[in-house]
One Martini backbone bead per residue (centre of mass of N, CA, C, O) as a GRO file, in nm:
protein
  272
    1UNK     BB    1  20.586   9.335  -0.393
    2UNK     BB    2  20.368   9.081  -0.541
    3UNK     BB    3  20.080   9.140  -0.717
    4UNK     BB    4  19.760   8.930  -0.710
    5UNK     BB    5  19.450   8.952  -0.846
    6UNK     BB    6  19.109   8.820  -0.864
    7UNK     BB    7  18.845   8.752  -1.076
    8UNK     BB    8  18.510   8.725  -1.140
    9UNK     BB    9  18.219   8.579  -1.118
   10UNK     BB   10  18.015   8.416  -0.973
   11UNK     BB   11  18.070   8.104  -1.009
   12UNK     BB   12  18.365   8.013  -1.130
   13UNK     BB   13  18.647   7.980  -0.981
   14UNK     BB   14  18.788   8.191  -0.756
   15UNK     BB   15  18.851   8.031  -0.523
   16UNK     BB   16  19.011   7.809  -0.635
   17UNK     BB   17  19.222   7.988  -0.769
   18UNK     BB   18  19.310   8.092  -0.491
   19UNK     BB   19  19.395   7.791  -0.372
   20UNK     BB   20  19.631   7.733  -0.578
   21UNK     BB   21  19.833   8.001  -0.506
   22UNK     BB   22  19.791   7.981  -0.216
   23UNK     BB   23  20.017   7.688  -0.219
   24UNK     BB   24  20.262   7.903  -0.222
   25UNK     BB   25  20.509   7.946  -0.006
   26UNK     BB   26  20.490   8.287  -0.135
   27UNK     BB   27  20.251   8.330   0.004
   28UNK     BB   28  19.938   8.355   0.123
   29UNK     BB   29  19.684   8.248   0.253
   30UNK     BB   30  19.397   8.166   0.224
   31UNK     BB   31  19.169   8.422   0.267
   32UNK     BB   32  18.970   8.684   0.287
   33UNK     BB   33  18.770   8.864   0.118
   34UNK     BB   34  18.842   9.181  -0.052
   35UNK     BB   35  18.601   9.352   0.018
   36UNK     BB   36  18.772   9.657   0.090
   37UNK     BB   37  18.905   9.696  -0.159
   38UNK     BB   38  18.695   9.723  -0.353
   39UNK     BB   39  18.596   9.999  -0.201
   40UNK     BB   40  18.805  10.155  -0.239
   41UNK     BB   41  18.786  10.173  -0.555
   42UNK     BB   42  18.521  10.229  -0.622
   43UNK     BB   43  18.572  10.539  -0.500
   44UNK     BB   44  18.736  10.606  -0.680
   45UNK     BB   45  18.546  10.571  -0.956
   46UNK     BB   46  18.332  10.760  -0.861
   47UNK     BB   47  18.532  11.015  -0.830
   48UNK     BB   48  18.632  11.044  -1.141
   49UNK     BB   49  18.313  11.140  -1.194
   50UNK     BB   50  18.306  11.371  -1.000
   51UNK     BB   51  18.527  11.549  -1.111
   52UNK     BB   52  18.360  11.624  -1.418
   53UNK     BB   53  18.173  11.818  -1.234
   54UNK     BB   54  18.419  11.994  -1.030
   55UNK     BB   55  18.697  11.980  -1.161
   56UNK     BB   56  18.904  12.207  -0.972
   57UNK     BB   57  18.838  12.227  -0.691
   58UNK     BB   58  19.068  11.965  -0.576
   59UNK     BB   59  19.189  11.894  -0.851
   60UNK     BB   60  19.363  11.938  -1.124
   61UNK     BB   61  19.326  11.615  -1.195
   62UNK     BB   62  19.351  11.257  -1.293
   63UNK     BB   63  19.660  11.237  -1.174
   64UNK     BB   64  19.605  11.381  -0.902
   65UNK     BB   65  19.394  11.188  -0.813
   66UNK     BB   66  19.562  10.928  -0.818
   67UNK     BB   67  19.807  11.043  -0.628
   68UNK     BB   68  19.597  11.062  -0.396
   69UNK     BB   69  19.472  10.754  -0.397
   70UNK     BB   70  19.768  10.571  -0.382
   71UNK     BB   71  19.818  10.599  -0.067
   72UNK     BB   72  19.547  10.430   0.057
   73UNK     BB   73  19.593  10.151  -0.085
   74UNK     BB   74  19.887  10.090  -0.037
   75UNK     BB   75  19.825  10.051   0.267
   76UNK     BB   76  19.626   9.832   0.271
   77UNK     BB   77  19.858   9.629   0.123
   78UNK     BB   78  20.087   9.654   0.343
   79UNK     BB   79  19.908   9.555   0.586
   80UNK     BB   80  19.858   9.264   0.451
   81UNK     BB   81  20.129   9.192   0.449
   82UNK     BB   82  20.266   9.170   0.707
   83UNK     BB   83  20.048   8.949   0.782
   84UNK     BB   84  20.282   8.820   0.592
   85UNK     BB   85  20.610   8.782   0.614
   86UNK     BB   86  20.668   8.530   0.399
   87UNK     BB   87  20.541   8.716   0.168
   88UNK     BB   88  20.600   8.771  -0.195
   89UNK     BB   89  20.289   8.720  -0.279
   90UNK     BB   90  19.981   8.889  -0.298
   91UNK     BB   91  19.675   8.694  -0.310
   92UNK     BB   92  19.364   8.874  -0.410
   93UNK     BB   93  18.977   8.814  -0.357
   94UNK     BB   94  18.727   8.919  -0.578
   95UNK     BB   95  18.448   8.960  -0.770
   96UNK     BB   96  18.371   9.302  -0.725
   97UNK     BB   97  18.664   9.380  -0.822
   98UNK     BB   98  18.663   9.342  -1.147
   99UNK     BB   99  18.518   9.599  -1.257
  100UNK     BB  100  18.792   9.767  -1.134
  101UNK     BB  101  19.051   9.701  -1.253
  102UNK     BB  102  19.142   9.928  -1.406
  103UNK     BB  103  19.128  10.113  -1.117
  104UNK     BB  104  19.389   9.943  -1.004
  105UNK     BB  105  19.597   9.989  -1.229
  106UNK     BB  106  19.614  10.277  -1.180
  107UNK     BB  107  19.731  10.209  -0.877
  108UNK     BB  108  19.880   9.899  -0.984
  109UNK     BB  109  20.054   9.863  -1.247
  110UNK     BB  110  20.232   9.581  -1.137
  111UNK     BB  111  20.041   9.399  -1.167
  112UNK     BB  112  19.819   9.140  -1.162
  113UNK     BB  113  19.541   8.972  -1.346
  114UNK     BB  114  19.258   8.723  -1.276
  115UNK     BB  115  18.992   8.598  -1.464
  116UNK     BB  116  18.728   8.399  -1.423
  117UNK     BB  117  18.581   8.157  -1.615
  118UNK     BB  118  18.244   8.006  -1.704
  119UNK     BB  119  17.991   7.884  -1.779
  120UNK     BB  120  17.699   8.069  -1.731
  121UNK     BB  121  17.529   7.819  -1.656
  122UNK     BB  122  17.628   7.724  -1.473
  123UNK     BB  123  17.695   7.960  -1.278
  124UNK     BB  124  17.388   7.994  -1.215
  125UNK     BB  125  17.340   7.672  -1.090
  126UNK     BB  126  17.507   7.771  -0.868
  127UNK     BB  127  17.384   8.004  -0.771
  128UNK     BB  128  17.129   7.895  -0.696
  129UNK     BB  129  17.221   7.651  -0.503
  130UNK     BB  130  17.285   7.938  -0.246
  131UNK     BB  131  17.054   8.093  -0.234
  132UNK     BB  132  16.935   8.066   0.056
  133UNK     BB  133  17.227   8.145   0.217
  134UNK     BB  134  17.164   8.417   0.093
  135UNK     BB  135  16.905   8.475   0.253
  136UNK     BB  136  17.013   8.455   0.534
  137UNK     BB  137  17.202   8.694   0.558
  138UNK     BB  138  17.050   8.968   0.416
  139UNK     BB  139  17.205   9.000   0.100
  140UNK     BB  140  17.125   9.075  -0.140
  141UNK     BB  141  16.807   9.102  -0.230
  142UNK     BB  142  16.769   9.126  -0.536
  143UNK     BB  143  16.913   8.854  -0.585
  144UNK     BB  144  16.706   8.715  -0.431
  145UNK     BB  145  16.469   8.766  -0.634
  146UNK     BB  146  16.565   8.667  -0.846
  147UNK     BB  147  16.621   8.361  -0.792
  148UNK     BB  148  16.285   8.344  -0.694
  149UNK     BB  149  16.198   8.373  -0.965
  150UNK     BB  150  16.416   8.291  -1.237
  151UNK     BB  151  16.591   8.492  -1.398
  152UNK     BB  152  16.800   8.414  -1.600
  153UNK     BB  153  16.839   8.718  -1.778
  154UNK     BB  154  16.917   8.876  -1.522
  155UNK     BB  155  17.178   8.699  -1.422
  156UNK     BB  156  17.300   8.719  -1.708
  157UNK     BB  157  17.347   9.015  -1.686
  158UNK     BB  158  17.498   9.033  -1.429
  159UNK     BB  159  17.724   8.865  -1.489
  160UNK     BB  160  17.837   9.074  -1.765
  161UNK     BB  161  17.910   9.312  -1.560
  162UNK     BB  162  18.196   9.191  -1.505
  163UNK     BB  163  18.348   9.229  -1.752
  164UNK     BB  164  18.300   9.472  -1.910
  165UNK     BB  165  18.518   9.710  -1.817
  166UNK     BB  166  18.748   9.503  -1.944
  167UNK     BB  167  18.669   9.474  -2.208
  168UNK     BB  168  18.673   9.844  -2.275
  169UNK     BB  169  18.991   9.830  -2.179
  170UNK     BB  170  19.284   9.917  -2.409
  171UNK     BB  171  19.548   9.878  -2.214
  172UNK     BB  172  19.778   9.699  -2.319
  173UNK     BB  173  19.928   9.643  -2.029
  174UNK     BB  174  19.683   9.522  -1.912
  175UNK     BB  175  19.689   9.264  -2.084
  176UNK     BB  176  19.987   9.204  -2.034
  177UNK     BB  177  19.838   9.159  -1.721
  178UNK     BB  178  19.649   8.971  -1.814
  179UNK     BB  179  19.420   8.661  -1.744
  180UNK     BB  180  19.219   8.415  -1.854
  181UNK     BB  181  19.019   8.157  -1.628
  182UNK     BB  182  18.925   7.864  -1.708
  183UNK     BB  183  18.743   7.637  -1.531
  184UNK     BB  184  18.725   7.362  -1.738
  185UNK     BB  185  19.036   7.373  -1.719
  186UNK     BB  186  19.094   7.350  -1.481
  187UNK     BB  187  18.961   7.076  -1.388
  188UNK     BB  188  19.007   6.879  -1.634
  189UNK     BB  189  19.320   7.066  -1.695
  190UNK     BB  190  19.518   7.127  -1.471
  191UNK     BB  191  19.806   7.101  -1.548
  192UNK     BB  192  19.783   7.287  -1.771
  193UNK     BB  193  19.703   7.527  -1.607
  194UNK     BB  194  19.913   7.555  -1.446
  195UNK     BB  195  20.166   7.604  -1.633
  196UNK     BB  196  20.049   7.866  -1.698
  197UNK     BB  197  20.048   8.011  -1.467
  198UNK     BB  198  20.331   8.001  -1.379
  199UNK     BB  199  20.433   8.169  -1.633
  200UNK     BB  200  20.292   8.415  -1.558
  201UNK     BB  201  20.349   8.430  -1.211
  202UNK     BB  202  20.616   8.292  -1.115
  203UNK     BB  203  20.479   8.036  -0.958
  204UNK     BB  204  20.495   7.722  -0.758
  205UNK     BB  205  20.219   7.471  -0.940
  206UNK     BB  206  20.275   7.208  -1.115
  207UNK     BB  207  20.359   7.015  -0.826
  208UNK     BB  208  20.104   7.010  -0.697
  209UNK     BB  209  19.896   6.877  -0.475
  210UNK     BB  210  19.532   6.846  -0.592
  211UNK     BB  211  19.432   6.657  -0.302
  212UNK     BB  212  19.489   6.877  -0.098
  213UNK     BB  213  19.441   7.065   0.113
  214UNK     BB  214  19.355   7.398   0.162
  215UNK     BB  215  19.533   7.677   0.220
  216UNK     BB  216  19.404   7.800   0.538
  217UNK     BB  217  19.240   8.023   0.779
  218UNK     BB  218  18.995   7.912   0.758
  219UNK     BB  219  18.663   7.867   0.987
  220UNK     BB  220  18.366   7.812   0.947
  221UNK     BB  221  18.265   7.580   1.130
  222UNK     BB  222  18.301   7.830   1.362
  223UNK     BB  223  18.020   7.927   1.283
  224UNK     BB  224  17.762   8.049   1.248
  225UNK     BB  225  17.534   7.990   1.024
  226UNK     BB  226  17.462   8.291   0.956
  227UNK     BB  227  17.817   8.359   0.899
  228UNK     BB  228  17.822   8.186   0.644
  229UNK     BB  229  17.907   8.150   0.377
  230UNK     BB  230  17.708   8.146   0.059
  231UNK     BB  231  17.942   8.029  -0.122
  232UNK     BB  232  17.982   7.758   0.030
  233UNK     BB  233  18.063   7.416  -0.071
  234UNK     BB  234  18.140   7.102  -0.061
  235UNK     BB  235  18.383   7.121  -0.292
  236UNK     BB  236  18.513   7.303  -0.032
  237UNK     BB  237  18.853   7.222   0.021
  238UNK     BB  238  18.872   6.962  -0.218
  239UNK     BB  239  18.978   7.019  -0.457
  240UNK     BB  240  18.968   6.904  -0.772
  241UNK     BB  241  18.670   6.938  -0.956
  242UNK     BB  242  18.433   6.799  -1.234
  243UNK     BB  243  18.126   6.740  -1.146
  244UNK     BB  244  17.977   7.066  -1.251
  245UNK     BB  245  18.072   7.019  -1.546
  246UNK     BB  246  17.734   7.010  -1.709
  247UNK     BB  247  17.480   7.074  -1.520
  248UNK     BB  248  17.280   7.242  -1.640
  249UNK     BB  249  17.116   6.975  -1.810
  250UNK     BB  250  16.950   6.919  -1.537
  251UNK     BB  251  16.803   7.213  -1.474
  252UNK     BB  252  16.790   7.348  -1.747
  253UNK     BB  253  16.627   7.465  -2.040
  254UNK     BB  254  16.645   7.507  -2.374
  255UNK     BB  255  16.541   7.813  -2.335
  256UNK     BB  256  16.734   7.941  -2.089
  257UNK     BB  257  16.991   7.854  -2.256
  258UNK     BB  258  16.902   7.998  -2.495
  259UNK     BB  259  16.912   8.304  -2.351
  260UNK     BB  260  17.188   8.306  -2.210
  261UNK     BB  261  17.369   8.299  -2.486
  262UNK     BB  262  17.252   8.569  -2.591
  263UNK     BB  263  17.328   8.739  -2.359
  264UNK     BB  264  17.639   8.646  -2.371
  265UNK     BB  265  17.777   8.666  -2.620
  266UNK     BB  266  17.861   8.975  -2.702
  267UNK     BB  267  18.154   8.899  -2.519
  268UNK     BB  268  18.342   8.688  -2.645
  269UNK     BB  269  18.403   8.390  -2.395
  270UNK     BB  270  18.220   8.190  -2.511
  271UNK     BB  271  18.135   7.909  -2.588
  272UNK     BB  272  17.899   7.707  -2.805
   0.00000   0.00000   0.00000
């Protein structure tokens, strides 16, 4: 099985980027966001630093300790392929899971990993865009209150935060196995974008139609509003659209724009 992992910030095009993999006929279905695999990732990674203050009390070291969390993590991975038996090619998506990317790749090496990347004001006006629904969760408390106050500074440095652990991670063979994935050349220049993943992930995108509805099993509509995901918008499950490119500077002051790009630029992942 050939594991493809995607994530990015929230409101960048990880579902989308995720809807246009999962239309290869060797893949699984659009699914729900792996964040229970996030969750287990997580408890590695948290396991490592508790590792540091405990010694060998339970592991050798930290390869010992990576030899026995990969067998619970790969249990996970192989029961949710099995529920697609005809995928040769599993692809999951969570926001979360990014965070994570180098402690997945120490337990899943043969991965690939794509990370959606979007200029952070559309982004972050993305995001106030489904505060509302999100607020109905009653998931993420501080979240909605940054939202509720207009904090652009602290959104823009949540948004970095999902980025810094990989781009931190100097491990050559992680990053010739990991591409960063551009939203606006994604929607702008499909066909351009879909021809590099073809290249890169080896599924067959580039001939697929780009208007057709997503491969998916997911049927939102089917559930209670209190349970519809708060990051679904009008352009879920409609193709490829370029309408919310550039759409920050109807919403945004040019004080706020230039605040996000002050605190965004350290990353240097966006363009000025």
């Amino acid at each position: 099985m050939h594991y493809i992992f995607i994530g990015g910030a929230p409101r960048t095009g990880t579902t989308l980027l995720n809807s246009l993999l999962c239309r290869d006929a060797t893949t699984n279905p659009l699914i729900a966001e792996a964040s229970y695999l996030a969750y287990l990732v997580s408890t590695y990674s948290r396991g490592k630093r508790v590792l540091r203050v405990e010694g060998n009390a339970y592991f050798d070291d930290l390869q010992d300790y990576a030899n026995f969390s990969r067998p619970w993590l790969m249990a996970f991975l192989e029961k949710t392929a099995q529920r697609y038996p005809q995928a040769q090619n599993l692809v999951l998506k969570s926001p979360e899971l990014t965070k994570y990317f180098p402690d997945l790749f120490e337990l899943v090496p043969q991965a690939q990993f794509l990370m959606a990347l979007r200029d952070p004001c559309d982004a972050i006006v993305s995001l106030m865009d489904v505060r509302d629904k999100l607020k109905q969760t009653r998931d993420n408390p501080t979240l909605v209150k940054i939202l509720e106050r207009g904090d652009v500074k602290a959104l823009a440095e949540l948004f970095c935060d999902y980025y810094r652990p990989c781009q931190r991670y100097k491990d050559a063979q992680f990053w010739q196995q990991t591409r960063y994935v551009r939203y606006e050349g994604l929607v702008q220049h499909p066909q351009a974008a879909l021809r590099q993943l073809e290249a890169f992930t080896r599924l067959h995108l580039s001939q697929m139609n780009l208007h057709q509805p997503w491969r998916t099993e997911l049927d939102f509509a089917q559930l209670p509003q209190r349970y519809r995901p708060w990051w679904s918008t009008p352009l879920y499950g409609h193709g490829v659209s370029s309408a919310s490119v550039g759409r920050y500077r109807q919403v945004l002051s040019p004080e706020q724009v230039a605040l996000i790009r002050q605190v965004c630029q350290p990353l240097g992942l966006f363009d000025e």
